[in-house]
Every structure is written in structure tokens, then in C-alpha cells.
N, C-alpha and C positions, 0 to 999 in steps of 0.2 A: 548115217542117220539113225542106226538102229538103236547106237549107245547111247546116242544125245536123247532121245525122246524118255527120259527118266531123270535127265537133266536140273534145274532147276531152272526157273525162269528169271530172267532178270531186266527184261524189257520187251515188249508188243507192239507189232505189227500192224494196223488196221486197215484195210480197204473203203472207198466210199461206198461208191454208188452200188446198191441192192444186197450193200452188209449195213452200213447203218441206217440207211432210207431207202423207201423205195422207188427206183428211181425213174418210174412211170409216171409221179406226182411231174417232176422237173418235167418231164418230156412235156405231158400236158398242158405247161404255163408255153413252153417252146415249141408247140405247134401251134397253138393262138396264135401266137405270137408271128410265126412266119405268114398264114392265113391272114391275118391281120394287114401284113406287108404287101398281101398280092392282090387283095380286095381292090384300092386303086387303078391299078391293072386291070381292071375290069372279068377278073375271075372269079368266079363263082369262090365265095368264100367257104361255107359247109362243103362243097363238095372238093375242096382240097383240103381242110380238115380231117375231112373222111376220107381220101386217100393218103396223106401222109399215116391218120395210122394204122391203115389197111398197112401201106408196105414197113412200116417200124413194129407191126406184130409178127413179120418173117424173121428179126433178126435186129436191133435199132443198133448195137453195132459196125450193123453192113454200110458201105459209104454209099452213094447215091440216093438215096431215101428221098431227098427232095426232087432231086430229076427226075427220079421214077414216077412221083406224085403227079408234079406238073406236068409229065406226060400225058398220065392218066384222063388229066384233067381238061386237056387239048391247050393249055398252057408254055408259050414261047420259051424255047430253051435259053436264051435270052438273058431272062427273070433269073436263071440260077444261082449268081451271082451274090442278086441283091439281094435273095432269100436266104441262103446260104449268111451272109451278115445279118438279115434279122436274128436267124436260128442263136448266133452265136454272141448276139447282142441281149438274149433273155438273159433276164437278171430278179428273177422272183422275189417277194417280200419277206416270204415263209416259206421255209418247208419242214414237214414233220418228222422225225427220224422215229424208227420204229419202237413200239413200246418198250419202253426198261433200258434204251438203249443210252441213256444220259445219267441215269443213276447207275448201269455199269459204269461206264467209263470214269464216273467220278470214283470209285469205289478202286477200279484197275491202279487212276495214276494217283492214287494215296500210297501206294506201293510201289511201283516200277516206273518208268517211262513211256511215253507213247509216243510214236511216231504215226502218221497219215500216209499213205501213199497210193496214189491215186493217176491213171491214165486220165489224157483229157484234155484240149484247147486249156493251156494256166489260165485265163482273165476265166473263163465259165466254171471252174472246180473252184478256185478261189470265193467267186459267187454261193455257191453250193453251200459250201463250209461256212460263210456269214448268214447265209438263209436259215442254216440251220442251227447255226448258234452255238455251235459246239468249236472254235477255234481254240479257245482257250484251254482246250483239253489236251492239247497235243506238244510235245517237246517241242516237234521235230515234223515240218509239213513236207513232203515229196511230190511233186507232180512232175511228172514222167519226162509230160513233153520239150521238161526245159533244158531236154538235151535232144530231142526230135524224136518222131514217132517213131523212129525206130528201136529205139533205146526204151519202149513199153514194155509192160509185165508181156510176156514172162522172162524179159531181159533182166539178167542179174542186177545190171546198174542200179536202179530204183531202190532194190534192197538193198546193196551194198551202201549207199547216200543214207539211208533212212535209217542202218546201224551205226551210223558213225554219227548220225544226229545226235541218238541218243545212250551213243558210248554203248552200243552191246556186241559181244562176238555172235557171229551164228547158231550159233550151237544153243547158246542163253536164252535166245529169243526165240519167238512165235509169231505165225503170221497167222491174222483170222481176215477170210473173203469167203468170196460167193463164188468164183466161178475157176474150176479144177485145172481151166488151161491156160490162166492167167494168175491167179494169187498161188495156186497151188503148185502147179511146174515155176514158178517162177521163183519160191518158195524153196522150193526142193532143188531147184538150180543153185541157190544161195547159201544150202545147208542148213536151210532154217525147217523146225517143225510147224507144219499148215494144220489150220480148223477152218473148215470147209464149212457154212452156214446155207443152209436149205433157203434160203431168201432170194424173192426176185422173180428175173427173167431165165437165169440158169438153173433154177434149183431142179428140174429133170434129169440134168447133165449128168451121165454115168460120174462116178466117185475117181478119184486121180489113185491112183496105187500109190502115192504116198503119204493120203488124207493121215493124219494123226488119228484125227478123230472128225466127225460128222456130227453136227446139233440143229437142233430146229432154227434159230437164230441168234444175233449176236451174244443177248443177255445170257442164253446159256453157256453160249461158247467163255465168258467169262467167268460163269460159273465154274468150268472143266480147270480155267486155266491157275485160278485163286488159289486152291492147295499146292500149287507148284512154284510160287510165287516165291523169289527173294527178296523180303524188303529192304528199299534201300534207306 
């Protein structure tokens, strides 16, 4: 890694959720939305609300979130189900991605390539990407699961799909994410140099030992990577 990172660049990496939006907005149209579903049910709709994200401010991440909620909530385990298919049935109108981060990207793939790659239920990330209107930026789309969760960052597979998308060795390319134990080892598993973006739900998360570099958010991280850039 030590000699590639002086490299040039000749194609980039991007993560979604809480490198280009944040992805608290989605959660929020997706806990309506299962609230929504259990209201009928005769549950107290605000007060599963309020415990879905009582337990997705520990970690939203972590799998049981709606179990835990409707526990919470004195809510029949039952329901998990059919909740579990609202969750995964939101499909928002909009979503905003974070300031500057659509005039990067336009500015990155005037130069290089982009690939997306992204952990995630495919039909909900695809969602994501149309809400936020940015498809069109991308060579080369990756989502993880469409080899099963286990093949997720920081599983080499994803990057190795998403360099052959858009024709780059390791070494050439860059990955910019959010979070040091997923974009970044997984990254550094792939022989790629990572930008680590302070955004989000991880941005506390101690730094990965093989961060390239650390920036406030996307925009800048494009900023870092533009002088390195090989056009093609």
C-alpha cells in the first residue's frame, strides 16, 4: 500500500449511505412508515415511533431493531414479519445528499470513472440512488447483497466487481466511505487507497491504520483526490 498511495489515480470508489447523504433522513421516511404498518394493529403508533428510534440510535446497523421496538412497545411478536416488509417496502420521494456533494461528483467523473458500492436489501439501495438522483453519475453500480450478506464490505468481492466495472487495477483507484470497518478494511483488503469522511452515524469511530487520509466530508475528499487524478 505504501508505494501505491503516490500513485495516480485513474478511477473512484464511492459508498452510499452517510458518505453521500445522510442516512438518518431514509431511516426517518422508514420508520413512518413501519409505524404506519402497525397502527392497524391496534399499537400505539408515536409510541413505536419512539421506540424504533430509541433502539436505531444504539447502532441501526444492528438486526433486530424492529423486534426490540415492538417489544418495547408490548407489541405481538407476530407483527415482525409484516413490519420487517413495511421497513423494506419504503421507497421515499427525495432525498437530499449532502452539500457540494453532486457538483463533486460531477466534476470527479469528467475525469475518471465512478463506481457506487453499496451494502443493503438491492430493491432498497436502488431506491436510495433514484431518490437521490445521482444514478447517472456512476459507471459501475455494486450492491453487495447480490451475492448475500456475506460477501458485504469489508469483503473483498464488492471492490473487486466494482474495479472491473470500471476497468481499474487496485493500486489506481480510491475508495471514499464513512465508516473504517467497512469501506476502509475492506479497502485495504482490496489493495485500494481509502478517504475516510467524518459523516454520519460513524464519524466518532477511531481512524482505520490504513485511512489515506481523513476529511470532513465528501466534497472535500474530492477535493484531496483531483491533483491525483489521471484523465481519462
Amino acid at each position: 500500500m505504501t508505494g501505491a498511495r503516490d500513485a495516480a489515480v485513474r478511477g473512484v470508489l464511492v459508498d452510499l449511505d452517510d458518505t453521500l447523504y445522510p442516512q438518518s433522513t431514509f431511516l426517518d421516511v422508514a420508520w413512518r412508515t413501519v409505524a404506519d404498518s402497525a397502527a392497524p394493529h391496534g399499537l400505539d403508533r408515536d409510541a413505536l415511533l419512539t421506540a424504533l428510534h430509541t433502539e436505531a440510535a444504539s447502532g441501526s446497523a444492528r438486526g433486530g431493531i424492529i423486534d426490540r421496538a415492538l417489544a418495547r412497545t408490548g407489541g405481538p411478536a407476530e407483527l415482525v414479519p409484516e413490519l420487517v416488509a413495511a421497513f423494506r417496502s419504503t421507497n421515499p420521494d427525495c432525498l437530499e445528499p449532502y452539500p457540494g456533494v453532486r457538483e463533486a461528483l460531477t466534476a470527479l467523473r469528467e475525469q475518471v470513472p465512478i463506481a457506487l458500492i453499496s451494502d443493503g436489501e438491492v430493491t432498497g439501495q436502488q431506491r436510495k440512488v433514484a431518490a437521490l438522483g445521482l444514478g447517472g453519475m456512476f459507471e459501475a453500480v455494486v450492491f453487495s447483497d447480490r451475492w448475500g450478506r456475506e460477501r458485504r464490505k469489508p469483503h473483498t468481492h464488492p471492490f473487486e466487481e466494482a474495479l472491473r466495472g470500471i476497468g481499474a487495477e487496485p493500486r489506481d483507484a480510491v475508495m471514499i466511505g464513512d465508516r473504517p470497518d467497512k469501506d476502509i478494511e475492506g479497502a485495504s483488503r482490496a489493495g485500494l487507497r481509502a478517504i475516510r469522511v467524518s459523516t454520519g452515524e460513524y464519524a466518532d469511530q477511531p481512524d482505520h491504520r490504513d485511512t489515506w487520509v481523513r476529511v470532513s466530508g465528501f466534497a472535500a475528499a474530492v477535493e484531496h483526490v483531483l491533483p491525483h487524478l489521471c484523465a481519462r
